[in-house]
Structure formats: structure tokens, C-alpha cells
C-alpha positions as CSV (number, residue, x, y, z in Angstrom):
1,X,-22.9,-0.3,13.6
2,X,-19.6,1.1,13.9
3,X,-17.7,-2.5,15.2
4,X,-19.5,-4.0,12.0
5,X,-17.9,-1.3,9.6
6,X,-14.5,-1.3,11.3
7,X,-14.6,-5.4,11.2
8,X,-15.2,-4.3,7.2
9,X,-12.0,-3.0,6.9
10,X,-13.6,0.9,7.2
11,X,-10.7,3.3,8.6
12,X,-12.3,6.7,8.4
13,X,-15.8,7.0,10.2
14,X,-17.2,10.5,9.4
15,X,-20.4,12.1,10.7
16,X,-22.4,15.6,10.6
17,X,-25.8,16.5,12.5
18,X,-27.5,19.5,12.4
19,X,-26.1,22.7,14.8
20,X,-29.7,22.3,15.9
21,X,-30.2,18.5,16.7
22,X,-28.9,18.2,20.5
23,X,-29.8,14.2,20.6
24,X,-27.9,13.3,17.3
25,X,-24.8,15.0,18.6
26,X,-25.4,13.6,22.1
27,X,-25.8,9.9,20.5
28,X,-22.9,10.6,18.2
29,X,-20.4,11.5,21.1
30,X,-21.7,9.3,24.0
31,X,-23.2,6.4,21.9
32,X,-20.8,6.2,19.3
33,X,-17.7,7.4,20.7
34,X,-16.9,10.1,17.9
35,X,-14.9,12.7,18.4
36,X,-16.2,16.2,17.5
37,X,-14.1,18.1,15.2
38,X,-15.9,21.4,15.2
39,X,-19.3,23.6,13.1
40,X,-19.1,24.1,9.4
41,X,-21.0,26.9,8.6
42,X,-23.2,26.9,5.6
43,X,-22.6,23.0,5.5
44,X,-26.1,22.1,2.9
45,X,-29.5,23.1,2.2
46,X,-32.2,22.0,5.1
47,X,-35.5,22.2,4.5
48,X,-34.8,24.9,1.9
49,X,-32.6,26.8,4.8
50,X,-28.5,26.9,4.3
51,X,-27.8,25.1,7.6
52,X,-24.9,24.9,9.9
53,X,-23.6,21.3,10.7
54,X,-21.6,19.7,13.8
55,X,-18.8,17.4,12.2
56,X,-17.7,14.0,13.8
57,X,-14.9,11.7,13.1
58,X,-14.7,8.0,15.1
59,X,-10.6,8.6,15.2
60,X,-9.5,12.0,16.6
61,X,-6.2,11.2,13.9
62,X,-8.7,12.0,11.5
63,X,-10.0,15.5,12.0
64,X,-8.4,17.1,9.0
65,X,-9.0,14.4,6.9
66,X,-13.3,15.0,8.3
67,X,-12.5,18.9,7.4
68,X,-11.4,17.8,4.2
69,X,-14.4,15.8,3.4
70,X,-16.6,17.7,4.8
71,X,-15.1,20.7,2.5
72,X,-15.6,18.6,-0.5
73,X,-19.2,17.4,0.6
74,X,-20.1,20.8,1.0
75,X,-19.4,22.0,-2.6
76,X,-20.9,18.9,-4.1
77,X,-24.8,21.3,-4.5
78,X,-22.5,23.7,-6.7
79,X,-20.8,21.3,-8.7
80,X,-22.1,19.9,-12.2
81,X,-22.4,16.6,-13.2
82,X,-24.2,12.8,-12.4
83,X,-24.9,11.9,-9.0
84,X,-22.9,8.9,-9.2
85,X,-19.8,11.5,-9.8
86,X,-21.1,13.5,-7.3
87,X,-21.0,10.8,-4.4
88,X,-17.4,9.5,-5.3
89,X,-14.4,11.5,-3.2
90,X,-11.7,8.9,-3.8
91,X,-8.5,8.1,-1.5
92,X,-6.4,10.0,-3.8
93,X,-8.3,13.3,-3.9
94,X,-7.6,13.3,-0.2
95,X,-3.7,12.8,-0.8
């Protein structure tokens, strides 16, 4: 999967498993070659349950631009508005 995004033109590979999950962050490491970039607490809601997540990036480069994200993925439940506006975190809101 990754080799087909990246030969898409896809820079930034992102991921996030649960604190909990062992084999997604084993896959995610060894499997996929990501590069951990730490736990964000509090991350989303989990079977009801504010959960801690593991975040990933494919290019270690990229580990503040994952925080970053991550940040902006994780206030997306308080924010108002369509899901379609919800989803989109442009280029230049990363600038």
C-alpha cells in the first residue's frame, strides 16, 4: 500500500493505533517502515472511552508536521460544522 501511494505523488504518510493495540504498532513499524513519533493523549473517543493514540509518520522529516495533524485531528469532535469541512486540513493550514 504505501509504494502505491508514494507512486501517487503522496509525500506525507501519517498513522495512529491505539496505546493499547501492540500488533498495529508492530505492523506499522516493522511492516510498514514508519517511524514512531510519540503518544497523544486524549487523541478520540473509543468505544465511548477518550483513548490515547501511538502516532506514525513514513518519513522521520515529518514528525512535526504528524504532531501538527494529529493536533488538528484531535479537535475536529469539538469543532462545528459538515463533515466534508471537518475531513479537509489543507497544505496551507499546515504553513
Amino acid at each position: 500500500a504505501r509504494q502505491r501511494w508514494e507512486a501517487q505523488g503522496i509525500t506525507h504518510l501519517f498513522a495512529a493505533t491505539h496505546l493499547a493495540n501492540r500488533r498495529s504498532q508492530a505492523f506499522i513499524t516493522r511492516g510498514m517502515g514508519f517511524y514512531r513519533v510519540g503518544l497523544y493523549p486524549c487523541f478520540t473517543l473509543f468505544h465511548g472511552q477518550i483513548t490515547d493514540v501511538v502516532i506514525y509518520c513514513a518519513n522521520p522529516n515529518d514528525a512535526l508536521l504528524a504532531w501538527t495533524y494529529a493536533y488538528k485531528r484531535a479537535l475536529r469532535p469539538l469543532q462545528h460544522g459538515t463533515h466534508d469541512s471537518a475531513l479537509a486540513i489543507s497544505e496551507e493550514e499546515t504553513s
